[in-house]
VEXVEX-856412 format. One record per residue: residue number from 1; residue in one letter; chain; x, y, z of N, C-alpha, C in turn. Coordinates in Angstrom, 3 decimals. Layout:
<recs>
{rec NUM, "A", "A", {X, Y, Z}, {X, Y, Z}, {X, Y, Z}}
...
</recs>
This chain:
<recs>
{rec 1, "X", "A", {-6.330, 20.064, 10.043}, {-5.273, 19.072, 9.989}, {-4.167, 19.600, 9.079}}
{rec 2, "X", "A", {-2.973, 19.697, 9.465}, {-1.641, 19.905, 8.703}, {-1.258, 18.745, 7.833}}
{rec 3, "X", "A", {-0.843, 18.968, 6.722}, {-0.639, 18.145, 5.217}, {0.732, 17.886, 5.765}}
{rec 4, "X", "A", {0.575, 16.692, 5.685}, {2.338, 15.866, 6.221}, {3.741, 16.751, 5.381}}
{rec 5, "X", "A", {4.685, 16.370, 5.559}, {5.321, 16.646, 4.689}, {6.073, 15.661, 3.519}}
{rec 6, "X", "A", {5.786, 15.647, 2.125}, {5.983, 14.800, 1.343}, {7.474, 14.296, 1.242}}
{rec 7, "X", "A", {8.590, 14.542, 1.640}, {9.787, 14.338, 1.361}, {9.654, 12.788, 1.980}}
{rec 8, "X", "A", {10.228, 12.328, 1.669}, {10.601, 10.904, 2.096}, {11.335, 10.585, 3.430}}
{rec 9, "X", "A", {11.475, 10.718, 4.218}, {11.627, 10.168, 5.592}, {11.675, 9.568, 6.073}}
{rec 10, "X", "A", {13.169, 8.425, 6.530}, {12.962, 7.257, 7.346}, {13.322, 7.222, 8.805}}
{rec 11, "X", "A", {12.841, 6.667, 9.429}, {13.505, 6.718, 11.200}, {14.502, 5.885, 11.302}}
{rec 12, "X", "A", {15.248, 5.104, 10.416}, {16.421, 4.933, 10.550}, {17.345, 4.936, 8.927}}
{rec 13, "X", "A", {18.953, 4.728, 9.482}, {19.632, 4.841, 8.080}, {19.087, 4.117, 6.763}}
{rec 14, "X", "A", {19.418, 3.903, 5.876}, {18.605, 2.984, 4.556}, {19.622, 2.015, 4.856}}
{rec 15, "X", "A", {18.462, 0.771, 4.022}, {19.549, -0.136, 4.536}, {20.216, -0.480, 3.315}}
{rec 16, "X", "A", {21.367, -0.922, 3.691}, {22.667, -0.705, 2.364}, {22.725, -2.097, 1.510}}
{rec 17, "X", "A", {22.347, -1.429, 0.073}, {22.275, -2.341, -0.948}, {23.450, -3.374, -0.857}}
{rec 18, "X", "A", {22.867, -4.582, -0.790}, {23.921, -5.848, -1.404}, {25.043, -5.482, -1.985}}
{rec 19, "X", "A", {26.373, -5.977, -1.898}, {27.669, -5.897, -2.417}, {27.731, -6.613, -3.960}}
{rec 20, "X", "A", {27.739, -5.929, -5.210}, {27.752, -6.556, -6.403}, {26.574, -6.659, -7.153}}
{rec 21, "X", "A", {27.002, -6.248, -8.171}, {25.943, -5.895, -9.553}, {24.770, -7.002, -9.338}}
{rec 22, "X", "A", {24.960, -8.063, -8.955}, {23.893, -9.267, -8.825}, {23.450, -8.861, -7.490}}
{rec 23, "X", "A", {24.516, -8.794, -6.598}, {22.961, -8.290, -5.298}, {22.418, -7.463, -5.768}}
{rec 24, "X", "A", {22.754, -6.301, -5.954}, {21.921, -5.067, -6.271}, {20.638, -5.509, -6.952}}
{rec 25, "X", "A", {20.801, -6.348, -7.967}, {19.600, -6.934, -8.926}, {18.889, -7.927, -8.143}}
{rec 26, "X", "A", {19.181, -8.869, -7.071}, {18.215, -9.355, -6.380}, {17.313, -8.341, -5.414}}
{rec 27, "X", "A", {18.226, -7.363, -5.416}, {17.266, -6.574, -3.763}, {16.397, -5.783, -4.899}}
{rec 28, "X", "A", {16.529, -5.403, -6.528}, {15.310, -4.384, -6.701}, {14.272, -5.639, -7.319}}
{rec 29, "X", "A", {14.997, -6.405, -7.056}, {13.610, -7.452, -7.800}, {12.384, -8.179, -6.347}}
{rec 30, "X", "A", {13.682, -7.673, -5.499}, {12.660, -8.042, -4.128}, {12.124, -6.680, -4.177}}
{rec 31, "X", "A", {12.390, -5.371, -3.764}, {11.482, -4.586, -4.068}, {10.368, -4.119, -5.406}}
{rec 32, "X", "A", {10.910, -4.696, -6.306}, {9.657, -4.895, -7.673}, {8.725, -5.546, -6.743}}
{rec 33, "X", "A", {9.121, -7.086, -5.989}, {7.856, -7.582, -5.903}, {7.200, -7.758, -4.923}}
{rec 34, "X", "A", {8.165, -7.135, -3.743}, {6.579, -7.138, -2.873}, {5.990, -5.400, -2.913}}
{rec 35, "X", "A", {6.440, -4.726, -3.561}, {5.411, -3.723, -3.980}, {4.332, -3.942, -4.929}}
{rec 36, "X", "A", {4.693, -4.724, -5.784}, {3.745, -5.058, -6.442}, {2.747, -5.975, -5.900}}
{rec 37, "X", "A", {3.255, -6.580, -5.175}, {2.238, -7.660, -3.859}, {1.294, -6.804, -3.048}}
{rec 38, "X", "A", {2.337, -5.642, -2.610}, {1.337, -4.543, -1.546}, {-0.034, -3.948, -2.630}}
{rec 39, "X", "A", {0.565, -3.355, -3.652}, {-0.410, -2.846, -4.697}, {-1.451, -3.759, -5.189}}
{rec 40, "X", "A", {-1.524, -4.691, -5.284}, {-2.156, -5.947, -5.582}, {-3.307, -6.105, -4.235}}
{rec 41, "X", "A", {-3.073, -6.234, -3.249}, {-3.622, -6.027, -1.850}, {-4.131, -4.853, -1.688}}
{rec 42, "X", "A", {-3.929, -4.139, -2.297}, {-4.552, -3.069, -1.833}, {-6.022, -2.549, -2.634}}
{rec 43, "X", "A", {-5.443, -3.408, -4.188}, {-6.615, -3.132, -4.678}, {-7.615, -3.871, -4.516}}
{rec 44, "X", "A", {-7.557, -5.115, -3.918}, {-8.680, -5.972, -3.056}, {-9.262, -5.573, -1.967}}
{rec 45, "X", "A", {-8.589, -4.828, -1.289}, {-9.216, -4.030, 0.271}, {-10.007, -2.734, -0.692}}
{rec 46, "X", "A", {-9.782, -2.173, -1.310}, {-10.711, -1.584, -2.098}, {-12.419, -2.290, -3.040}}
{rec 47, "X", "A", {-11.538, -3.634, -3.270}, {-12.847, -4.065, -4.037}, {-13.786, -4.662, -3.081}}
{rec 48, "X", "A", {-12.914, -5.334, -1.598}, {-13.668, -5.732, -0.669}, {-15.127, -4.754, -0.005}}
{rec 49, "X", "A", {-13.998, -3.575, 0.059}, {-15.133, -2.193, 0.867}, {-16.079, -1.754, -0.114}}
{rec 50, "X", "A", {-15.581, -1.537, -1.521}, {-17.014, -1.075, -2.608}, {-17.897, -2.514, -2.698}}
{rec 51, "X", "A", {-17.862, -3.583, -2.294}, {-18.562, -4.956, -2.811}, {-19.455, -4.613, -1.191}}
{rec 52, "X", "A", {-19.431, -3.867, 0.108}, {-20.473, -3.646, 0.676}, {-20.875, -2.103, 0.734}}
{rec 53, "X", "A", {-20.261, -1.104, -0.187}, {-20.516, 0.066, 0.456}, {-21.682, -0.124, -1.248}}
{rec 54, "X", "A", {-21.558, -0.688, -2.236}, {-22.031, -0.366, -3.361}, {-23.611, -0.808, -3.360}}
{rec 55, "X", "A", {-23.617, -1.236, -2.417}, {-25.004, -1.825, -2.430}, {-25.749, -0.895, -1.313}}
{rec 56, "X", "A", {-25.669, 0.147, -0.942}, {-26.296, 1.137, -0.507}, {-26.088, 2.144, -0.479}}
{rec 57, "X", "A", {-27.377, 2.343, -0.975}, {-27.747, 3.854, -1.755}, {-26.961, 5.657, -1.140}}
{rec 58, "X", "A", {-26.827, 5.410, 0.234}, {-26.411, 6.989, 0.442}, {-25.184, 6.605, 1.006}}
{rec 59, "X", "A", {-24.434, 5.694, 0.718}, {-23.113, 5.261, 0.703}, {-22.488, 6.091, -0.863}}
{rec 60, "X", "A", {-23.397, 6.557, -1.081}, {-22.101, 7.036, -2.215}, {-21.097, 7.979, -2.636}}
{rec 61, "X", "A", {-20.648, 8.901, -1.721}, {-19.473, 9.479, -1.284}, {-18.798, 8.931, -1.255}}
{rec 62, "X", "A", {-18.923, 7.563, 0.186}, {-17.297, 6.765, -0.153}, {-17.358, 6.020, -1.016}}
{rec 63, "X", "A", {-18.363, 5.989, -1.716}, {-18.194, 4.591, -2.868}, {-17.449, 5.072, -4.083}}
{rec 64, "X", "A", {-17.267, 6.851, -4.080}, {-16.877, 7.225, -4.946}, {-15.278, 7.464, -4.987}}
{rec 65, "X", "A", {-14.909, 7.913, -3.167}, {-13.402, 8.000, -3.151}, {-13.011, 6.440, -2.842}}
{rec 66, "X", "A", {-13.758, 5.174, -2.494}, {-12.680, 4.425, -3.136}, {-12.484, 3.909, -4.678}}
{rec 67, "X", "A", {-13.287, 4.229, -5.389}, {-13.640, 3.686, -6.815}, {-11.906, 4.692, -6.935}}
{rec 68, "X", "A", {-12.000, 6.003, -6.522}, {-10.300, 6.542, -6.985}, {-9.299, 5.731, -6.767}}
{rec 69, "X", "A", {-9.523, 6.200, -5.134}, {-8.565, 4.977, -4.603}, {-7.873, 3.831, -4.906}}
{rec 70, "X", "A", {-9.058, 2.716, -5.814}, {-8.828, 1.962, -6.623}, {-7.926, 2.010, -7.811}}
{rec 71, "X", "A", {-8.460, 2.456, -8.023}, {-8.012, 3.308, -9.464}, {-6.815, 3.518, -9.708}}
{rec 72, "X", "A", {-6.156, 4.176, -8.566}, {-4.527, 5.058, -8.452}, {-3.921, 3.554, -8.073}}
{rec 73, "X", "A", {-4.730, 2.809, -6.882}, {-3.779, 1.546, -6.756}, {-3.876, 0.410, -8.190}}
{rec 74, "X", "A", {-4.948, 0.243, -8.960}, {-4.692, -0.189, -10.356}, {-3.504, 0.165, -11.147}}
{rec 75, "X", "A", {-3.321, 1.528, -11.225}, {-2.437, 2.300, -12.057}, {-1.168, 1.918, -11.402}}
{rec 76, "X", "A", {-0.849, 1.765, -9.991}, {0.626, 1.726, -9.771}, {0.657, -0.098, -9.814}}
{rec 77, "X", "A", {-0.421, -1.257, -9.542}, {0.221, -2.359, -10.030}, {-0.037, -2.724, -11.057}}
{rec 78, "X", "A", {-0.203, -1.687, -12.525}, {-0.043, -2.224, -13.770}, {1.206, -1.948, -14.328}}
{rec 79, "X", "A", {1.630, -0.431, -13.459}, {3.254, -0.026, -13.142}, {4.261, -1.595, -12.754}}
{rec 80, "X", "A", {3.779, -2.000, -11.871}, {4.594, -2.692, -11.737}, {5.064, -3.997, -11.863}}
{rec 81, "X", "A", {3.502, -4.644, -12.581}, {3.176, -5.465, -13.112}, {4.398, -5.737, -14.918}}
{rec 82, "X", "A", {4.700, -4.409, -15.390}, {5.188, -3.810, -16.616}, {6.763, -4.118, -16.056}}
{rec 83, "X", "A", {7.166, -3.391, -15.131}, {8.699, -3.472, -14.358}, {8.858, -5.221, -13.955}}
{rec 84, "X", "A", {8.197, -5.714, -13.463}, {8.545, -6.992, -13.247}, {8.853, -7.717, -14.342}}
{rec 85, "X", "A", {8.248, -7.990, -15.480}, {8.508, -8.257, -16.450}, {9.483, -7.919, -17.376}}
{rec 86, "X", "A", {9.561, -6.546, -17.409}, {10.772, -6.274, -18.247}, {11.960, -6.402, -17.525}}
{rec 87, "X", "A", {11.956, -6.441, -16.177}, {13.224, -6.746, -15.287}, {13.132, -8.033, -15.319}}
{rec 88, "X", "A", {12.572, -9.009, -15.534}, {12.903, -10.720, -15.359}, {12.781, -10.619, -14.073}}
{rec 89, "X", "A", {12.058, -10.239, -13.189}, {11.731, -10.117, -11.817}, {10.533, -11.477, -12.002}}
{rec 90, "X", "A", {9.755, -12.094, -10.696}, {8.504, -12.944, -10.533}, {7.845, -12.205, -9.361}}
{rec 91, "X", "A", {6.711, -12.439, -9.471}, {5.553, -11.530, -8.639}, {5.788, -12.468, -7.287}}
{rec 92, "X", "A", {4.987, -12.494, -6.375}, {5.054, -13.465, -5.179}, {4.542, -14.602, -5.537}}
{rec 93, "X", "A", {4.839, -15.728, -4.949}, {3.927, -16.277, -4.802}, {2.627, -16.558, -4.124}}
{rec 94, "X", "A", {2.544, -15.963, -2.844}, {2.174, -15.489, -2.330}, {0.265, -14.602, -2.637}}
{rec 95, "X", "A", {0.474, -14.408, -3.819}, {-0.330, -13.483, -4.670}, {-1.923, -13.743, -3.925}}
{rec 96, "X", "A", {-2.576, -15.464, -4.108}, {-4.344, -15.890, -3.773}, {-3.795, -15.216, -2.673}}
{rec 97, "X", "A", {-3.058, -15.618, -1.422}, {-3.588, -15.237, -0.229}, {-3.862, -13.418, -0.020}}
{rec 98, "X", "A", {-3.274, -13.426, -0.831}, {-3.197, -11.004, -0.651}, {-4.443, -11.070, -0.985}}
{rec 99, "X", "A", {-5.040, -11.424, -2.347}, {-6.401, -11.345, -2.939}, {-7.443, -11.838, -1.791}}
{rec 100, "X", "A", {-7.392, -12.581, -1.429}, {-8.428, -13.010, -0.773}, {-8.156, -12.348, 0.659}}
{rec 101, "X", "A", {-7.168, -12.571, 1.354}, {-6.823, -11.409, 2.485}, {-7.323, -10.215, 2.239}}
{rec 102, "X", "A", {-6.902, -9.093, 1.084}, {-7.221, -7.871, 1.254}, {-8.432, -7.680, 0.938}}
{rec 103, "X", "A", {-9.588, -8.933, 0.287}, {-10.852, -8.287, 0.213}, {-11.184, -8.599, 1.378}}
{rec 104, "X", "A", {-10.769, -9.799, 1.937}, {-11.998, -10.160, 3.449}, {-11.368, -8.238, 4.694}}
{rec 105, "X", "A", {-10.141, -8.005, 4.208}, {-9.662, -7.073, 5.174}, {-10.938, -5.987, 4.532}}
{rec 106, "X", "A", {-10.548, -5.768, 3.336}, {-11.712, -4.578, 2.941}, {-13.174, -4.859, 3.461}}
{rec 107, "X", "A", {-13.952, -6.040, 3.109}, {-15.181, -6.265, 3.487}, {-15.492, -6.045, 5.094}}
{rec 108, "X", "A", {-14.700, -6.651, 5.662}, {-15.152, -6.489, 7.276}, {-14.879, -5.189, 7.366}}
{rec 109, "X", "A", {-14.116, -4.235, 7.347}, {-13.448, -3.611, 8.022}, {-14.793, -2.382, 7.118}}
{rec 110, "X", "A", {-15.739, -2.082, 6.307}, {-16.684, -1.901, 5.409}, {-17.850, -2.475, 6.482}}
{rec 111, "X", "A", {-17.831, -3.450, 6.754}, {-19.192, -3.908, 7.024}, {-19.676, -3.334, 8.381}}
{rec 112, "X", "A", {-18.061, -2.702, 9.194}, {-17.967, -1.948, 10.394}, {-18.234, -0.554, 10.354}}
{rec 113, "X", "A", {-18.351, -0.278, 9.650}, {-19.036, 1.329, 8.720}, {-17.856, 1.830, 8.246}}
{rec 114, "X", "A", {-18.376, 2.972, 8.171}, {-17.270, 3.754, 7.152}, {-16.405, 4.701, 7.734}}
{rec 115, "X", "A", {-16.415, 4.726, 9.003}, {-14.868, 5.378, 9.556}, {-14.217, 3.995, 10.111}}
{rec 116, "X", "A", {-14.855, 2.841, 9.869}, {-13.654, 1.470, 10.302}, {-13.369, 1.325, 8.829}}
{rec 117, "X", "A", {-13.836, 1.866, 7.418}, {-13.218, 1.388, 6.681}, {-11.799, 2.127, 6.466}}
{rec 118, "X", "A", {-12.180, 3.751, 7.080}, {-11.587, 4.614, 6.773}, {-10.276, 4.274, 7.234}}
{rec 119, "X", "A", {-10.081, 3.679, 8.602}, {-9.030, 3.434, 9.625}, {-8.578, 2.458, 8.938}}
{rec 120, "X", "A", {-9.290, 1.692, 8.005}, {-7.988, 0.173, 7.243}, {-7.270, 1.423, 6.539}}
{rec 121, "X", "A", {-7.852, 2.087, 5.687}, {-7.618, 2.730, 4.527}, {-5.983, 3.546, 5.469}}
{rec 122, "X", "A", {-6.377, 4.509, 6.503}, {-5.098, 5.185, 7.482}, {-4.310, 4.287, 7.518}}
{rec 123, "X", "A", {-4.493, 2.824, 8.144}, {-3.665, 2.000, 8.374}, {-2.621, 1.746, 7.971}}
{rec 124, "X", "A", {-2.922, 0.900, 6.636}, {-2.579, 0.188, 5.431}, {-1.433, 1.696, 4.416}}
{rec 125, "X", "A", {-2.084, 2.591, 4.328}, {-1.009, 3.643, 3.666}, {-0.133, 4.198, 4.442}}
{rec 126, "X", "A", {-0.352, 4.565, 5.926}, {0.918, 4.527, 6.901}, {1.723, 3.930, 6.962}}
{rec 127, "X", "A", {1.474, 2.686, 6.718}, {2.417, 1.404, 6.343}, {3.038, 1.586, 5.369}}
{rec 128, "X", "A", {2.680, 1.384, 4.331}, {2.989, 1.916, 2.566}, {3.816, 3.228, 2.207}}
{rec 129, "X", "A", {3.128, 4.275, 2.666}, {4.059, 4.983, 2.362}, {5.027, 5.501, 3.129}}
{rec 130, "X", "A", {5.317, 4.613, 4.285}, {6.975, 4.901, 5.331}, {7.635, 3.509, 4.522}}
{rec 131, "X", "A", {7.114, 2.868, 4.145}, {8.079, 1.716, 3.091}, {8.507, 1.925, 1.902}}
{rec 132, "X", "A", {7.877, 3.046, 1.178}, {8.090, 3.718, -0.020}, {9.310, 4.487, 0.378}}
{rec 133, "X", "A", {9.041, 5.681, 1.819}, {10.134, 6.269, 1.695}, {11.363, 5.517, 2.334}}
{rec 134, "X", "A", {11.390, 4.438, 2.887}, {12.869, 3.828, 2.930}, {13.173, 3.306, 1.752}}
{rec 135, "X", "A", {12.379, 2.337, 0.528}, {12.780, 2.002, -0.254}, {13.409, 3.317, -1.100}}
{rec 136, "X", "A", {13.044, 4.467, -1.257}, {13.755, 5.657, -1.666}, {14.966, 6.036, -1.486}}
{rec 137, "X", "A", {14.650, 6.009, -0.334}, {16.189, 5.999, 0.432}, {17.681, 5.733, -0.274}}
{rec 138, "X", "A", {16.789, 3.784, 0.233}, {17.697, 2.367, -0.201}, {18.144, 3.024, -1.711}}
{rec 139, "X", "A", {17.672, 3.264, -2.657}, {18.098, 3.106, -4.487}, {18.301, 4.649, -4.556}}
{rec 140, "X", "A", {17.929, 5.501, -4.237}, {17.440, 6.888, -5.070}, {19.244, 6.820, -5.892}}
{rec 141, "X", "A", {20.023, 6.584, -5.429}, {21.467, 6.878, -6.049}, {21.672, 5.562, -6.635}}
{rec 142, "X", "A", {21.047, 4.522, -6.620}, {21.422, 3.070, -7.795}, {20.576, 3.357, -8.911}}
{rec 143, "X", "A", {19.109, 3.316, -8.457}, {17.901, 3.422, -9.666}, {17.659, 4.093, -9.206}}
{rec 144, "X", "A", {17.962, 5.660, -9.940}, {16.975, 7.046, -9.523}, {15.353, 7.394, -10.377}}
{rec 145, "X", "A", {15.253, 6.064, -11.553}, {14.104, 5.653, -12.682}, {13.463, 5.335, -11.219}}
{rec 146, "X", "A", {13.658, 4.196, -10.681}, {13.059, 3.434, -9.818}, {12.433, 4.133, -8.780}}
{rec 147, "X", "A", {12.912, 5.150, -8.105}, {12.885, 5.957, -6.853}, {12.166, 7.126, -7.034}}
{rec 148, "X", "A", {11.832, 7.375, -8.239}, {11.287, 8.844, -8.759}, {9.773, 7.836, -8.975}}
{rec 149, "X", "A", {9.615, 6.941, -9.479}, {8.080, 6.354, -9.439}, {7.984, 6.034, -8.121}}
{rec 150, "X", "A", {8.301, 5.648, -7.305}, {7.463, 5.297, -6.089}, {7.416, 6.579, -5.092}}
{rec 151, "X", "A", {8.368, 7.721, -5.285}, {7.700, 8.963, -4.881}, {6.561, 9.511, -5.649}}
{rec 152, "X", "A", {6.511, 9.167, -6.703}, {5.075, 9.406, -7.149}, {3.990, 8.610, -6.368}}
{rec 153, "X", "A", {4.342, 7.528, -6.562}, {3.269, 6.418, -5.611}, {2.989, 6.940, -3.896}}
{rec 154, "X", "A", {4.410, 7.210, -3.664}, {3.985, 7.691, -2.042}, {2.902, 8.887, -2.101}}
{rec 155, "X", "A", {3.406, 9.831, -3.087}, {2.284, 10.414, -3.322}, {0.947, 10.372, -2.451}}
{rec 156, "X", "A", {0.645, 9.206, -4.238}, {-0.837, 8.755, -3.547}, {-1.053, 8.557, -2.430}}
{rec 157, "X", "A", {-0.350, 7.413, -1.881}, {-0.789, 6.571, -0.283}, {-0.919, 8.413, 0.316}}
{rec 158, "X", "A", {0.069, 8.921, 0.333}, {-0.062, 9.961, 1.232}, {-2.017, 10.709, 1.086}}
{rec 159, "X", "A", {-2.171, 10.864, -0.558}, {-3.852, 11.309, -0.223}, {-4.777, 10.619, 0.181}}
{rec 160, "X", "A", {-4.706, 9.610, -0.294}, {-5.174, 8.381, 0.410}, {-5.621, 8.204, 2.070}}
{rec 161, "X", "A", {-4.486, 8.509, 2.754}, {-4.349, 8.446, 3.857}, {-4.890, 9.513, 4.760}}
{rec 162, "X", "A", {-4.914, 10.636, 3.824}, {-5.270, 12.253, 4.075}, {-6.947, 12.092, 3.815}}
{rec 163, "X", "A", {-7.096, 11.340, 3.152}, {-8.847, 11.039, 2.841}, {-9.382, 9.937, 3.788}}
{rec 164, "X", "A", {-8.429, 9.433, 4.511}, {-9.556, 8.384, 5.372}, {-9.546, 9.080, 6.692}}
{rec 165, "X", "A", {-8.243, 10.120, 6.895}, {-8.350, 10.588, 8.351}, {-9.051, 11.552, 8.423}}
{rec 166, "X", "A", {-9.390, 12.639, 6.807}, {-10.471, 13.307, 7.152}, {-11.873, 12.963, 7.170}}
{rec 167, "X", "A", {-12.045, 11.934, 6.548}, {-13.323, 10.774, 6.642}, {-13.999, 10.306, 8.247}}
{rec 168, "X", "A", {-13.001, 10.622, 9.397}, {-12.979, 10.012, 10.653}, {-12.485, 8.626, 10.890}}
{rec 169, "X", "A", {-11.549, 8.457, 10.312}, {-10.919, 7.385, 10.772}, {-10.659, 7.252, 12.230}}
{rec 170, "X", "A", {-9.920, 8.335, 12.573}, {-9.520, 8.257, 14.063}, {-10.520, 8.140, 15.175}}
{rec 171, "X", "A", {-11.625, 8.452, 14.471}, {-13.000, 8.686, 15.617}, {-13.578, 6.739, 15.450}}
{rec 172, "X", "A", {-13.048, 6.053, 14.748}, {-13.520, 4.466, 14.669}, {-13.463, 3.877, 16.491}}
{rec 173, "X", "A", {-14.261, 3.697, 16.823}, {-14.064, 2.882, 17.975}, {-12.932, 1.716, 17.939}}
{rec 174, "X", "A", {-11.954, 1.783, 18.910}, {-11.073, 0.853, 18.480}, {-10.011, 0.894, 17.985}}
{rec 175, "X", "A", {-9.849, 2.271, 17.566}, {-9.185, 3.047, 16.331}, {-7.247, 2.018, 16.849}}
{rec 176, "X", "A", {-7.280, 2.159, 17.875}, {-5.673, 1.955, 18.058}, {-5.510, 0.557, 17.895}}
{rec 177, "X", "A", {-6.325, 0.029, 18.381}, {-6.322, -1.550, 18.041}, {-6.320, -2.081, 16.554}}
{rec 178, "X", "A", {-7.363, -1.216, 16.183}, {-7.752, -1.670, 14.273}, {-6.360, -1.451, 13.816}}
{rec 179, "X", "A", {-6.133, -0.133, 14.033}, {-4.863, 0.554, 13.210}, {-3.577, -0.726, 13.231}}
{rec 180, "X", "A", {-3.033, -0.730, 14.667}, {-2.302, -1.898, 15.055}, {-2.496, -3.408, 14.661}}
{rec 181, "X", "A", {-3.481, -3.597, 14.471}, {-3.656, -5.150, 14.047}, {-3.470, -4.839, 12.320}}
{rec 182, "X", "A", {-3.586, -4.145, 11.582}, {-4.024, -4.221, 10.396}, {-2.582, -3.837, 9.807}}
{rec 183, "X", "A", {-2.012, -2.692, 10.470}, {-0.325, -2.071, 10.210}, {0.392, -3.260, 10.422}}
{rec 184, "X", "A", {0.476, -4.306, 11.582}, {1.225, -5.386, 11.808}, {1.006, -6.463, 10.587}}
{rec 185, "X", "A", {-0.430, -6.352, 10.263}, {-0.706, -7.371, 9.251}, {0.170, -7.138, 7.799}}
{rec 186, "X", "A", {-0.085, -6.086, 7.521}, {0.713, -5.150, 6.631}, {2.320, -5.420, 6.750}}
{rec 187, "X", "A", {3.236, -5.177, 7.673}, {4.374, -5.189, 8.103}, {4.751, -6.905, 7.710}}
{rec 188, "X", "A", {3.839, -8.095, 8.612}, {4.212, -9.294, 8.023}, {4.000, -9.744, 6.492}}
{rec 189, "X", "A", {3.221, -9.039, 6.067}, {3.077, -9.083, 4.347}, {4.379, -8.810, 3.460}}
{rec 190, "X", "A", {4.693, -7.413, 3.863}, {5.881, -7.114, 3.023}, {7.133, -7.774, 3.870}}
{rec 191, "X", "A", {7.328, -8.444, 4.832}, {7.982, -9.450, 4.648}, {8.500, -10.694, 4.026}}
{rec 192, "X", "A", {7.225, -10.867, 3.876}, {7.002, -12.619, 3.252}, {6.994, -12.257, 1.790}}
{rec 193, "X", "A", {6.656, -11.341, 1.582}, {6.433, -10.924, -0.058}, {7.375, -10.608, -0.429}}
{rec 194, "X", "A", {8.903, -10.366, -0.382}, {9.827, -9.804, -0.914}, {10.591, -11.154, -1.318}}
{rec 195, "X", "A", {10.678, -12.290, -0.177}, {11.079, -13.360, -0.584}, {10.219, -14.470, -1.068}}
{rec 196, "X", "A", {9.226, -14.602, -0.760}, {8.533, -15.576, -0.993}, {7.866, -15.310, -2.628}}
</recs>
């Protein structure tokens, strides 16, 4: 398998920041927070899949790359958990339903073995990190602070993503359907989460 290429890449133009020092400050506080919404979700689809992979014994390979997994998504919403606050930004409201959404997404999608967990895991960072690189896009020349951490973050999603497809994600029965239902689920999230 060929290693994507990390540059940031969108399939269409960025879309052009609000007119005036106050838009500008509403659109990064909508991007503060539904990234921090996505990151938040994500670390529940993680706690969902270790809450069935942890309870058996030769499960522990993946129990170990998502305990990372976890981990890196901890680290970027304590990131942003820190930015919201010092920006006078508010998280979603939105927040129980991600929690409880992304574990039941982690648990089932876990309880289907471990190349259906793998395929949330493809899913969900395909999503993530083509939203990282438009949000890049969008700021890199307003907040280049701002745009230089979430290329770090795309980063991750990118190994992330590189670890569930070499895991067999793609070999999941279903694979196009899972992928599609779970990317769409994803897509209406960071909708609702930017305003809501």
């Amino acid at each position: 398998m060929t290693a994507p290429d990390p540059t940031p890449k969108t399939k269409r133009p960025p879309r052009p920041l609000p007119p005036g020092a106050e838009g500008v400050k509403r659109r990064i506080e909508e991007i503060l927070r539904v990234d921090h919404a996505g990151e938040y979700g994500a670390v529940h689809i993680y706690r969902g899949q270790k809450a069935v992979f942890a309870k058996t014994a030769h499960k522990r390979e993946i129990a170990e790359q998502l305990d990372e997994m976890k981990g890196h998504e901890e680290e970027h919403l304590a990131h942003f958990d820190a930015l919201l606050k010092a920006r006078g930004a508010r998280p979603t409201a939105l927040a129980p339903f991600w929690r409880l959404g992304g574990f039941m997404m982690g648990a089932t999608t876990a309880l289907m073995g471990e190349k259906a967990a793998h395929a949330c895991t493809a899913a969900v960072e395909t999503v993530i990190e083509g939203h990282y690189a438009d949000q890049i896009a969008e700021i890199e020349d307003t907040d280049p602070e701002l745009a230089k951490t979430l290329a770090q973050f795309r980063e991750d999603e990118l190994h992330h993503r590189d670890i569930a497809l070499e895991g067999g994600a793609e070999d999941t029965p279903g694979y196009k359907l899972i992928s599609g239902v779970i990317g769409g689920i994803c897509k209406l999230a960071i909708k609702t989460s930017e305003k809501i």
